[in-house]
KOLZA-959481 format. One line per 10 residues: number of its first residue (from 1); for each residue x, y, z of C-alpha. Coordinates in Angstrom, 1 decimal, always signed. Layout:
BEGIN
NUM = X Y Z ~ ...
END
This chain:
BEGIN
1 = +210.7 -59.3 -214.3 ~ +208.7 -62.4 -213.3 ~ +210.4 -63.1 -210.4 ~ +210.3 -58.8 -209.2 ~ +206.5 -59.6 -209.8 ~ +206.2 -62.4 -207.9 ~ +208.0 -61.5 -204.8 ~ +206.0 -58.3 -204.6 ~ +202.8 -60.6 -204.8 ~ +203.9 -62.5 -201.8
11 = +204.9 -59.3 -199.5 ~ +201.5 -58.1 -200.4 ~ +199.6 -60.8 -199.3 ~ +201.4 -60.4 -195.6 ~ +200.6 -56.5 -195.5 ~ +197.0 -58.0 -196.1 ~ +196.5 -60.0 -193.0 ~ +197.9 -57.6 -190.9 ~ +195.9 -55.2 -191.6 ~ +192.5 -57.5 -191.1
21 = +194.2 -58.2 -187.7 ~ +194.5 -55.2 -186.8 ~ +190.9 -54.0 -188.0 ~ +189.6 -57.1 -185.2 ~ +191.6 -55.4 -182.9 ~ +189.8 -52.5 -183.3 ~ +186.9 -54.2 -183.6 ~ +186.9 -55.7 -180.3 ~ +188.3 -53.0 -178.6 ~ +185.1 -51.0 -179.9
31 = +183.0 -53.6 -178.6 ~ +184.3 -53.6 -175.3 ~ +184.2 -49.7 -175.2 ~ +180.9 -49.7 -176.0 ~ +180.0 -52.7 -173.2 ~ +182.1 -50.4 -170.5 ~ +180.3 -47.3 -171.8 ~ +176.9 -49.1 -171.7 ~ +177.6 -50.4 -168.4 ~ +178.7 -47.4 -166.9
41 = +176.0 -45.4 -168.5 ~ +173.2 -47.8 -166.9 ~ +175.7 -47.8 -163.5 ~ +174.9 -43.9 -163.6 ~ +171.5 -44.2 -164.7 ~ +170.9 -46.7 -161.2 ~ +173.1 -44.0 -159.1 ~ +170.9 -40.9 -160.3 ~ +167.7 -42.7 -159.3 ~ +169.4 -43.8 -156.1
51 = +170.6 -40.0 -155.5 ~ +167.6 -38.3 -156.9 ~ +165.5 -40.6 -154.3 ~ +168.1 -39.6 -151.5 ~ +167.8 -36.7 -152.4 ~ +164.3 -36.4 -152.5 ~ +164.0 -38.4 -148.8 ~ +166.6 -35.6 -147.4 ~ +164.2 -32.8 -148.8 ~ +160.8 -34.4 -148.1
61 = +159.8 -35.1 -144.3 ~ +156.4 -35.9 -141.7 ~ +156.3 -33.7 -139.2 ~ +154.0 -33.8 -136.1 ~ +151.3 -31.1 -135.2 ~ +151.1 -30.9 -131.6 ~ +147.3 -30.5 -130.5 ~ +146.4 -27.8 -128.3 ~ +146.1 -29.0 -124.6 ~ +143.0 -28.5 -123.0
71 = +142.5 -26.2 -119.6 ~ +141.7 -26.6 -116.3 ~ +139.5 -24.5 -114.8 ~ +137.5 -24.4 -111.6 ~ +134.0 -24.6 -111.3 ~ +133.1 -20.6 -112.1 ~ +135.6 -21.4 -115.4 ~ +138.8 -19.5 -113.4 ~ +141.4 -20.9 -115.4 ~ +143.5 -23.7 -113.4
81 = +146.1 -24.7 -115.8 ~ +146.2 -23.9 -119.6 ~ +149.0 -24.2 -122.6 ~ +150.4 -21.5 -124.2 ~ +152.6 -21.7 -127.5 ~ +156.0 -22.6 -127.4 ~ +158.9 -23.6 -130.3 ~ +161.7 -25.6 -129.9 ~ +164.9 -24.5 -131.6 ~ +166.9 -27.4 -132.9
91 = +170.5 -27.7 -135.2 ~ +172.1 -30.1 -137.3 ~ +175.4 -30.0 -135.6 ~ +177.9 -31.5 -139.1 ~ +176.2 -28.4 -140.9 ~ +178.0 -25.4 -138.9 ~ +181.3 -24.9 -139.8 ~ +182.0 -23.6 -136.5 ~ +180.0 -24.8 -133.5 ~ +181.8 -23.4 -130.6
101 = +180.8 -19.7 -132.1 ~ +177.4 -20.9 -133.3 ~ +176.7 -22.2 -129.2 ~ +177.5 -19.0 -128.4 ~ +175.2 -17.3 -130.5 ~ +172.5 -19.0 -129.6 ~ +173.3 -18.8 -126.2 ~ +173.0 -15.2 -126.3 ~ +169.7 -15.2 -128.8 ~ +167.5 -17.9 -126.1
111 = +169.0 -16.2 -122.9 ~ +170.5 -19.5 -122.2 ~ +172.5 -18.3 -119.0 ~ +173.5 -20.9 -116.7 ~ +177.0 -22.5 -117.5 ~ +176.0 -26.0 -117.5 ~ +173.3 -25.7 -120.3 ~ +175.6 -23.7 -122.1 ~ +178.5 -26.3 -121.7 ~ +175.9 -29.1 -122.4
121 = +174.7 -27.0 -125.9 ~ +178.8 -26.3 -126.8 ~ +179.2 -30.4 -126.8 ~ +175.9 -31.2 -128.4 ~ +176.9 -29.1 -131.2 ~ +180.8 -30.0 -131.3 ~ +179.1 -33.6 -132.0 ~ +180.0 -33.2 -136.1 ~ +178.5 -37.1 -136.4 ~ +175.1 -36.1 -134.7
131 = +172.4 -35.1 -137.3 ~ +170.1 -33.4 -134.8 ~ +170.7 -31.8 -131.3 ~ +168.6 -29.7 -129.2 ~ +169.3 -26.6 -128.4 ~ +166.0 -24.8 -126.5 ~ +162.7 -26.6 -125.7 ~ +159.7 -24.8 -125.5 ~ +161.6 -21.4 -125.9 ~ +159.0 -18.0 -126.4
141 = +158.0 -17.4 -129.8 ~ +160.6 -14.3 -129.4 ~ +163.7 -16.0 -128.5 ~ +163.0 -18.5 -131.0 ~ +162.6 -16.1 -133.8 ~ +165.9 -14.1 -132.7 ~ +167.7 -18.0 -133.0 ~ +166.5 -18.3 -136.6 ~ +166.9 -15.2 -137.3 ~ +170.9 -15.6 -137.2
151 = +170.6 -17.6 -140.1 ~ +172.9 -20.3 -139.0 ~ +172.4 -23.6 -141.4 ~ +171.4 -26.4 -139.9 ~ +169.3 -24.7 -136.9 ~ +165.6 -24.8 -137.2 ~ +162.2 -24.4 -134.9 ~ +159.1 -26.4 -134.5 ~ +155.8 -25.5 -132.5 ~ +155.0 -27.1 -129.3
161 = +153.3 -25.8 -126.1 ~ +154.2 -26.1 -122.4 ~ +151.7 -26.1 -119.4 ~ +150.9 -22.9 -117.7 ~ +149.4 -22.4 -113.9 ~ +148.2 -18.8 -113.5 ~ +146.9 -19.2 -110.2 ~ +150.4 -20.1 -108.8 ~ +150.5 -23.1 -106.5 ~ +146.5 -22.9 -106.0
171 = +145.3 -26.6 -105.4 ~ +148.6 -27.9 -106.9 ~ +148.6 -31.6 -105.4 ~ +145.1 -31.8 -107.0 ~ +145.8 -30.4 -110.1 ~ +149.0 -32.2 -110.5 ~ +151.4 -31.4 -113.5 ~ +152.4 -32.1 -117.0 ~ +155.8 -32.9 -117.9 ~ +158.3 -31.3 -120.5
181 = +156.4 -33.5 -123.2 ~ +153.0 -31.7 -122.2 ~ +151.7 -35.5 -120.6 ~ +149.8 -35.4 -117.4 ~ +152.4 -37.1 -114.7 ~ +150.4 -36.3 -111.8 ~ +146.8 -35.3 -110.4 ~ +143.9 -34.2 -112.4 ~ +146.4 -33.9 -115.5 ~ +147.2 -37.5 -115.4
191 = +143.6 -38.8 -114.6 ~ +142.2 -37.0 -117.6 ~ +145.1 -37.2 -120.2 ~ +143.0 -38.5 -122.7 ~ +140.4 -35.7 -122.6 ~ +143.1 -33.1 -122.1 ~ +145.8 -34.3 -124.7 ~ +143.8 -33.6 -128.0 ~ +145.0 -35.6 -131.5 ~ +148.1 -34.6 -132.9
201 = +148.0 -33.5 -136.6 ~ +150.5 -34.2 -139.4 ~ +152.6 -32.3 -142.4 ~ +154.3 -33.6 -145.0 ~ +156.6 -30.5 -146.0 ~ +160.0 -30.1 -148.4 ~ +162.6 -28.7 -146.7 ~ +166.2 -26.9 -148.1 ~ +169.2 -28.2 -147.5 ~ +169.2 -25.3 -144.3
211 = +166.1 -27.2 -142.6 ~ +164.1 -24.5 -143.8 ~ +160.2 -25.3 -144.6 ~ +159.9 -24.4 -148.6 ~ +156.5 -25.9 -149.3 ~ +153.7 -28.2 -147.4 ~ +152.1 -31.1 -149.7 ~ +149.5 -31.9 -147.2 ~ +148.5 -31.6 -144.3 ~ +146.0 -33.0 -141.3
221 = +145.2 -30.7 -139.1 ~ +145.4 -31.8 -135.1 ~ +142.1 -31.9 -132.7 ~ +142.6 -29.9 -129.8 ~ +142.4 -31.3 -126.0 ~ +138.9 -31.1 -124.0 ~ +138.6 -28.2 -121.7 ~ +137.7 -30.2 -118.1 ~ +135.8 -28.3 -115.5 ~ +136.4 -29.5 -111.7
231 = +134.0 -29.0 -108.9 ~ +137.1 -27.1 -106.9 ~ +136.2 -23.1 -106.1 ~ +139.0 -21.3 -106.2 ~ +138.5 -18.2 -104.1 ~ +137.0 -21.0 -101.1 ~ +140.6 -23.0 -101.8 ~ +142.2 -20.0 -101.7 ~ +141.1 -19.1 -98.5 ~ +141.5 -22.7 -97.0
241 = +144.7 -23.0 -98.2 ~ +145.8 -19.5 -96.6 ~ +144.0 -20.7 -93.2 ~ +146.0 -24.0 -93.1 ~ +149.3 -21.8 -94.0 ~ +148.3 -19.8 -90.9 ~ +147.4 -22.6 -88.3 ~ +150.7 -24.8 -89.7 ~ +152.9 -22.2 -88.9 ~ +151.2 -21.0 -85.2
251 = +151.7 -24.8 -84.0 ~ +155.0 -25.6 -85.8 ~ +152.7 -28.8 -87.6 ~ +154.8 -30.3 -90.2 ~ +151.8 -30.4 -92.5 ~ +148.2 -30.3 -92.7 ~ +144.9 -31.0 -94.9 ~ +141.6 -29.3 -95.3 ~ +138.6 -30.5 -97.4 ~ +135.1 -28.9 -98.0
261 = +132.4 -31.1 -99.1 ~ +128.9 -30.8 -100.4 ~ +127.2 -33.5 -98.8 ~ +124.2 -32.7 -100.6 ~ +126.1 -33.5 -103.9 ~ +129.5 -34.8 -103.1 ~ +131.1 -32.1 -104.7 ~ +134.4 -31.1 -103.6 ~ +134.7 -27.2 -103.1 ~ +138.1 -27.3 -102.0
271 = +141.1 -30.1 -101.1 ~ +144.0 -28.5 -99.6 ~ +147.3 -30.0 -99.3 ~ +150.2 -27.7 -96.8 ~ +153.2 -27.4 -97.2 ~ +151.8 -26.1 -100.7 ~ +154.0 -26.5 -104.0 ~ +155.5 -23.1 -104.4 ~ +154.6 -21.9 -108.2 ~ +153.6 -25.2 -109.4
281 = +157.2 -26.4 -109.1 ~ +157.0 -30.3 -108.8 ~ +159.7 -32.2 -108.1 ~ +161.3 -30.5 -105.5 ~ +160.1 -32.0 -102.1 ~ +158.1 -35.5 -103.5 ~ +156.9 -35.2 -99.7 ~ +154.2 -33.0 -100.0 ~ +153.4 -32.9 -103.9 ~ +150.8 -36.0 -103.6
291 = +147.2 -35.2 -102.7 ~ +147.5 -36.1 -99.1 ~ +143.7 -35.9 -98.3 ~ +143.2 -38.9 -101.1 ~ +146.4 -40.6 -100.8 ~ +147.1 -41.1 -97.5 ~ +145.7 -42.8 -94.5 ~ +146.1 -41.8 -90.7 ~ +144.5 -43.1 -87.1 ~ +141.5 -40.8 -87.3
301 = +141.0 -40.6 -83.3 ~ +138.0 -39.3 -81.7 ~ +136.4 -37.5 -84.9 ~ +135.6 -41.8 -85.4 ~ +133.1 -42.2 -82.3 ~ +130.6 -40.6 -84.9 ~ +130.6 -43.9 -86.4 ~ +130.6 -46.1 -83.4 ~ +128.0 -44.5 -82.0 ~ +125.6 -43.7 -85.4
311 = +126.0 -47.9 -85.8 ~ +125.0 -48.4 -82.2 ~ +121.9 -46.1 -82.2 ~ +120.8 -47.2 -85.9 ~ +120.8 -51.2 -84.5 ~ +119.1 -49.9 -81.5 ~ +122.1 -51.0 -79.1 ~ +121.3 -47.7 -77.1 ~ +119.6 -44.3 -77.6 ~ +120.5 -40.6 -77.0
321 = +119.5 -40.9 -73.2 ~ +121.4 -44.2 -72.4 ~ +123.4 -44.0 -69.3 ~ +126.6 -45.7 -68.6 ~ +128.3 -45.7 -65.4 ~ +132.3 -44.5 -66.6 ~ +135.3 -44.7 -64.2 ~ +138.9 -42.6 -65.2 ~ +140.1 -45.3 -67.0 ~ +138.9 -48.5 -68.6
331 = +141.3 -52.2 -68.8 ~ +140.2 -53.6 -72.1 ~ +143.0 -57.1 -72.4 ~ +146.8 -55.6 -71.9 ~ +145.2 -52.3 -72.4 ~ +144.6 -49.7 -70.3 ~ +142.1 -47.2 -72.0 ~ +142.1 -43.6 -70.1 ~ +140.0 -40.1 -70.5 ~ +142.5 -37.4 -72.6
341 = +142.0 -35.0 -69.2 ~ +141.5 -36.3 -65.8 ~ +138.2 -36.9 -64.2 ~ +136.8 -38.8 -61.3 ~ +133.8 -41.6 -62.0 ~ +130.7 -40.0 -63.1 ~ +128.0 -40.8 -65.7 ~ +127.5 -40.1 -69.0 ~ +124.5 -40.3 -71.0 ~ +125.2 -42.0 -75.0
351 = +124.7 -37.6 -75.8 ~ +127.1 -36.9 -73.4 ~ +129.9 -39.5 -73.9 ~ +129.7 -37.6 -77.6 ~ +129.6 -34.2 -76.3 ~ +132.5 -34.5 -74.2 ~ +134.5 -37.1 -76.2 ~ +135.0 -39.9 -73.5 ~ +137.0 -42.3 -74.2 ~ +135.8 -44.8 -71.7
361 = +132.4 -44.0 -72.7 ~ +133.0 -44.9 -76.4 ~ +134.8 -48.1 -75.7 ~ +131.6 -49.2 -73.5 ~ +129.6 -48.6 -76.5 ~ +131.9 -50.5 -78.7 ~ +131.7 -53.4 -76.6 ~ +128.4 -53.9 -76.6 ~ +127.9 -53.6 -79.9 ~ +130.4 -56.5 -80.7
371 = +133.1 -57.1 -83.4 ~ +130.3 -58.1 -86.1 ~ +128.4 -55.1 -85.4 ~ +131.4 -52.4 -85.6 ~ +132.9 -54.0 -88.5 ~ +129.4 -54.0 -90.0 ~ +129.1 -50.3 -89.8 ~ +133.0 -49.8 -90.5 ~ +132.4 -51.0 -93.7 ~ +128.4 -49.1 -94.5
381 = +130.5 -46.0 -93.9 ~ +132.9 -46.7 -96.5 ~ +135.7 -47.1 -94.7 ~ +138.3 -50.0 -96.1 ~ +137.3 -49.3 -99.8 ~ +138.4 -46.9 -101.9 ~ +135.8 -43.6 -102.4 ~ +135.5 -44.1 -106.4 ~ +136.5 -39.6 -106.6 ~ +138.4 -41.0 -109.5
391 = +141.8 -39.6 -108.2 ~ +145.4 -41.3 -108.6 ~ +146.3 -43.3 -106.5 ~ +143.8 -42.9 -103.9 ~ +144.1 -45.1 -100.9 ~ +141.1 -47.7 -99.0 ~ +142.6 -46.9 -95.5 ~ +143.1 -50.0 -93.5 ~ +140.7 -52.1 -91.6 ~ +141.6 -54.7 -88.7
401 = +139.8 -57.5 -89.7 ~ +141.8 -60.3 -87.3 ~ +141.2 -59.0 -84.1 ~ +143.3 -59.4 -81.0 ~ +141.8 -59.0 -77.0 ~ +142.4 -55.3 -77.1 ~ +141.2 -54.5 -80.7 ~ +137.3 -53.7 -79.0 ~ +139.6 -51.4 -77.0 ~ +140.9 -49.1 -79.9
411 = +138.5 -49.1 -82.8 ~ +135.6 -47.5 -81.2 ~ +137.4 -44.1 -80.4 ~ +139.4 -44.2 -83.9 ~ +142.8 -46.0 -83.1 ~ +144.0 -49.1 -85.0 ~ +142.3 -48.0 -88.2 ~ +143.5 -46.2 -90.6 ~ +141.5 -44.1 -92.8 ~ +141.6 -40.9 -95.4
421 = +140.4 -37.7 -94.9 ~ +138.3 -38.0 -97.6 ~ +136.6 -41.0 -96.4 ~ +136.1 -39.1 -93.4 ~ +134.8 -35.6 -94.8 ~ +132.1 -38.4 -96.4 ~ +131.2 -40.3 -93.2 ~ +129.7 -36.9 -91.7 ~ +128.7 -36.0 -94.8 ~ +126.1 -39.3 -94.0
431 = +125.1 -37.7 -91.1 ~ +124.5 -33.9 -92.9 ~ +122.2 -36.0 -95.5 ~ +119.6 -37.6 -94.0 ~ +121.7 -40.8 -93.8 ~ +122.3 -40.7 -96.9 ~ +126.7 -41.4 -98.7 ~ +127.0 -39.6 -102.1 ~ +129.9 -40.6 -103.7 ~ +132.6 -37.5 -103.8
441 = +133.7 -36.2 -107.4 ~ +136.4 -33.4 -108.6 ~ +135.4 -33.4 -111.9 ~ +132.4 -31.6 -113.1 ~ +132.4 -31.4 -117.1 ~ +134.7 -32.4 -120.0 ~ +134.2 -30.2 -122.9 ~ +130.4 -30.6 -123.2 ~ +129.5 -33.5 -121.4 ~ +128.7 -33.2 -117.8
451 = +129.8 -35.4 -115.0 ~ +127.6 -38.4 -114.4 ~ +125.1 -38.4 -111.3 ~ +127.2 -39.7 -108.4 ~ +126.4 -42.8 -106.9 ~ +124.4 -42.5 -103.5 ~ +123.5 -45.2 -100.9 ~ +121.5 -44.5 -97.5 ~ +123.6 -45.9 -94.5 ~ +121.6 -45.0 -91.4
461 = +118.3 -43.8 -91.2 ~ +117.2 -40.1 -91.5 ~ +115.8 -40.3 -87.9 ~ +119.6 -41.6 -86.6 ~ +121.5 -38.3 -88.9 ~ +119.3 -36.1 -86.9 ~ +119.8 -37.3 -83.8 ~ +123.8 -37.3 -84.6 ~ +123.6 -33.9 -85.9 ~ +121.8 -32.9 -82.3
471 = +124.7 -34.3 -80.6 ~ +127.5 -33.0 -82.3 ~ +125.4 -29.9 -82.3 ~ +125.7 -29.9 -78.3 ~ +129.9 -30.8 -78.4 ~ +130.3 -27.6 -80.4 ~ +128.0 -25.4 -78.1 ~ +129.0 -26.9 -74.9 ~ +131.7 -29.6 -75.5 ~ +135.6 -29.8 -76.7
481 = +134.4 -28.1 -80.2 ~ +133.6 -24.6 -78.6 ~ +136.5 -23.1 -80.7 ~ +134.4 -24.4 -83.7 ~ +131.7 -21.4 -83.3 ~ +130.7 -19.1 -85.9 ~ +128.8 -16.0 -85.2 ~ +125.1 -16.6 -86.7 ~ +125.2 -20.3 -87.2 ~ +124.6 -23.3 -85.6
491 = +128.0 -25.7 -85.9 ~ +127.6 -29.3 -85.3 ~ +131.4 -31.0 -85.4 ~ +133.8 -33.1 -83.6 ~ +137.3 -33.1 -82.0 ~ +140.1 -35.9 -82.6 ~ +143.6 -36.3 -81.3 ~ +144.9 -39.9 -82.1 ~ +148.2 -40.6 -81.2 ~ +150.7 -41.8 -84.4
501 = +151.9 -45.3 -84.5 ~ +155.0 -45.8 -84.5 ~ +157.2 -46.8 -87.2 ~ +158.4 -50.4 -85.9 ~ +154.7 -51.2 -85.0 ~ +155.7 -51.4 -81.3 ~ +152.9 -49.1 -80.0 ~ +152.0 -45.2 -80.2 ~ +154.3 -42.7 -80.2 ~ +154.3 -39.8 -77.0
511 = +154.9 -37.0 -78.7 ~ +153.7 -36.9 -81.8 ~ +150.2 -36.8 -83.1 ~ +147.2 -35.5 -85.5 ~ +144.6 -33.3 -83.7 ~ +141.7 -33.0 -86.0 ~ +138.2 -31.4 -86.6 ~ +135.4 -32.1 -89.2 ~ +132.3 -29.2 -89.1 ~ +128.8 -29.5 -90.5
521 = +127.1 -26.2 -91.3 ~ +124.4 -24.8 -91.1 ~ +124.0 -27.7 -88.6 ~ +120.2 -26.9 -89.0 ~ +120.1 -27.3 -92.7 ~ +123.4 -28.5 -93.6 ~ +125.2 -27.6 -96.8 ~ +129.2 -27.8 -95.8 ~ +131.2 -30.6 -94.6 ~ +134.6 -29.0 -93.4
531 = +137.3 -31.3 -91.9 ~ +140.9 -29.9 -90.8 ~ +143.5 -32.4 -89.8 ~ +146.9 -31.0 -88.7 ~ +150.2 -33.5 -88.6 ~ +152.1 -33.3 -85.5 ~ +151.4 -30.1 -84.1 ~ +154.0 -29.0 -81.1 ~ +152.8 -26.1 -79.4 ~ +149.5 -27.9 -78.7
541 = +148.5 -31.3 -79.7 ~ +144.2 -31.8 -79.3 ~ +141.9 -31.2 -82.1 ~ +139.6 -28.4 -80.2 ~ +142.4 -26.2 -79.9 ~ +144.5 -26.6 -83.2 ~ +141.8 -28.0 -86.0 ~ +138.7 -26.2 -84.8 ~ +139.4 -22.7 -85.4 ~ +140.5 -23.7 -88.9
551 = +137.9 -25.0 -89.6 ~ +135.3 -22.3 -88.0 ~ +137.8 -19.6 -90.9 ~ +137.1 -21.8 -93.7 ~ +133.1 -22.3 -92.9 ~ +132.3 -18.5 -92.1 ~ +134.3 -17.8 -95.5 ~ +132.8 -20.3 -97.5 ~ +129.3 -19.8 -96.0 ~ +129.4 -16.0 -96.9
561 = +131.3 -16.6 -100.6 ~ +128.1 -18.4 -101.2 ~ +125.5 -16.4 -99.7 ~ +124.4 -19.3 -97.3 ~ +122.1 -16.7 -94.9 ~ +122.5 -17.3 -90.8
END
């Protein structure tokens, strides 16, 4: 019995240890349960913050308020160039489980028609890595609502605006044009972006997973764009611009400019540019869609003696009544200077040389001024320098400054200079002012604030303006301006016809050229400076038959648009 009882004491004691084993097996797999538990809870704990603040980035976004472009309107307030409201309809292309249909539909919704856009859209939506395509900018409120209105997830609409030009093509090149962002590229748009383009605004809004808007949490509203006011008249650019149409086509020109000027103010009633740009459309011809009259430079030709001769009588070099003794033609160097129509030696009194445009005549006059003394009054006109009208890209023109032998040969009738029309419309504005250059401006107000006084500097004396004005008076009456007449009041203007230079430099072309005119009326109390210049006309080439009737249409309407009395 002993021995029973002592062998079952010894198999109990094994049992015992087992069983503690196997109790810090459990124990250990219990603690490292509860470490992978722990560690996986915390693991989730870090994912759901990650995902709640994904989550909350996806839902939560800034979006921009456009601001409200400001106008362009003429001086009466005619509207010039204004926004209207536009959206632009958008998709996320992995959210539409089938693009190719969903293109379609929204081809047909936005009236998307031609077959590249609608390939282009197809693609951009067939992109299932791209998060955002765009499907329509600046679509019509209505199209846009008939897009969102085919519930498709993913596709979505903000506000924008796009620039509208209700008069058509009406002083296009000085307007200029905003682009598809609504940002002034060109003209009066680019000059005064920063008035016109406002302060955009700001929302912070949730959106669904759609794209759709549920709630804003604040928002800063944008500051619209200054309305700017330009010294331009529309109905007086209207006209000019349908004159210039007119006079291009009779002479088969390739282009032309007009400009009316204040020379009282400077103000610019009208700058027109032909060929026009059709609609507003830029960039179709980049020929014709700069402001010519500001941009470039041409040989002005005999509309120049003005300036030779106001310089020779304000130093006194000669007087109306000087005589000069003029043969056919005139060898100034290795130039041989000629009249534009044949005539046998006669003589010309300083009054007459201008009323009759001699060429000789002028290049006596030049020569006894002297280099210093035409360069002198080059430069007191303005010419060389830039106006300061504020446009882009306005050009100084070209003056010789080295001169050769026959230079005293060509710069006193206007040829080897190169000038704007602008700077030109301002020279005999000088001579309609007492003597007096007023800067030219475009721009008369931006939202409330009016344009500064321009600046003004004399340049002859009163006493030499009137005598000019006399002159120019008789070369309209009696001269190569008679075509320049206007029933009821007196016209004072000249004639040019410069020849072009030539692309190589080599000389001056034969056949091509830029006849011209510039007016002042009411030459007795003047009030309009009107200048025509027409680029290679064919079926005649000389200022007094091409430019001058132009210009005689554009005075008589102007003077009667604003009741200037005979």
């Amino acid at each position: 019995m002993r021995r029973v009882a002592g062998a079952l004491g010894a198999g109990g004691g094994r049992s015992g240890d087992a069983i503690d084993g196997r109790i810090r097996l459990l124990r250990l797999l219990a603690v490292l349960a509860f470490f992978v538990v722990g560690g996986r809870a915390i693991a989730l704990a870090s994912s759901a913050e990650d995902l709640a603040r994904m989550a909350q980035g996806q839902q939560r976004c800034t979006l921009t308020l456009p601001a409200h472009r400001g106008s362009i309107v003429d001086r009466d307030g005619q509207d010039l160039a204004v926004g209207e409201p536009r959206q632009t309809v958008y998709a996320t292309p992995y959210m539409l489980d089938d693009p190719e249909a969903a293109a379609e539909k929204l081809c047909r919704a936005l009236q998307i028609k031609k077959k590249a856009a609608r390939r282009a859209l197809q693609e951009a939506l067939a992109d299932r890595s791209s998060g955002f395509a765009f499907v329509a900018r600046q679509a019509t409120p209505e199209r846009a609502k008939r897009a969102l209105a085919l519930d498709l997830p993913g596709v979505g609409s903000y506000a924008e605006e796009t620039r509208v030009y209700p008069q058509g093509g009406l002083a296009a090149q000085v307007v200029g044009f905003a682009g598809l962002d609504n940002t002034g590229i060109a003209g009066v748009e680019a000059s005064h972006e920063a008035d016109l383009a406002g302060r955009p605004g700001s929302a912070v809004v949730v959106r669904d997973p759609a794209g759709r808007t549920l709630k804003t949490l604040r928002q800063t509203q944008p500051t619209p764009g200054e309305t700017v006011r330009l010294t331009i008249d529309a109905d007086i650019q209207y006209a000019a611009e349908r004159v210039l149409e007119r006079t291009v086509r009779a002479y088969g020109a390739s282009a032309a400019v007009a400009i009316v000027l204040d020379p009282r103010s400077g103000e610019v009633l009208a700058m027109v540019n032909v060929p026009r740009v059709k609609d507003h459309r830029f960039g179709v011809d980049a020929r014709y869609e700069r402001n010519r009259a500001v941009t470039d430079a041409y040989e002005p030709g005999s509309i120049f003696k003005v300036v030779t001769i106001a310089g020779a009588l304000a130093d006194g070099v000669v007087k109306p009544g000087t005589k000069f003794s003029l043969a056919s033609s005139i060898k100034v160097a290795d130039r041989v200077v000629g009249e534009a129509h044949e005539r046998s030696t006669t003589t010309y009194s300083v009054r007459e040389i201008l009323t009759h445009s001699s060429n000789v005549g002028a290049v006596k006059i030049g020569i006894k001024m002297g280099q210093k003394r035409l360069l002198k009054w080059v430069d007191r006109f303005g010419f060389g320098q830039t106006t300061g009208i504020g446009f882009p890209g306005e050009a100084a023109g070209i003056v010789p400054r080295e001169w050769s032998g026959s230079t005293i040969g060509n710069l006193p009738l206007g040829q080897g200079i190169a000038v704007t029309p602008l700077q030109m419309a301002c020279a005999f504005g000088v001579l309609a002012n007492d003597g007096v250059w007023v800067q030219p401006w475009l721009t008369a107000q931006v939202g409330e604030e009016a344009a500064p006084e321009p600046e003004r500097r004399r340049v002859v004396p009163d006493k030499v303006a009137r005598q000019m004005l006399s002159m120019l008076t008789d070369a309209v009456e009696e001269g190569t301006g008679t075509k320049a007449r206007i029933p009821g009041y007196a016209v004072a203007g000249k004639t040019g016809t410069a020849q072009k230079p030539l692309a190589d430099g080599s000389g001056y072309s034969k056949s091509a050229y830029v006849a011209s005119f510039v007016g002042v009326v009411p030459a007795d109390d003047p009030r309009l400076v009107v200048l025509v210049a027409v680029d290679e006309p064919q079926a005649a080439i000389w200022g007094g038959e091409v430019a001058a009737p132009a210009v005689a249409d554009i005075a008589e309407f102007a003077l009667q648009h604003l009741e200037i009395e005979p």
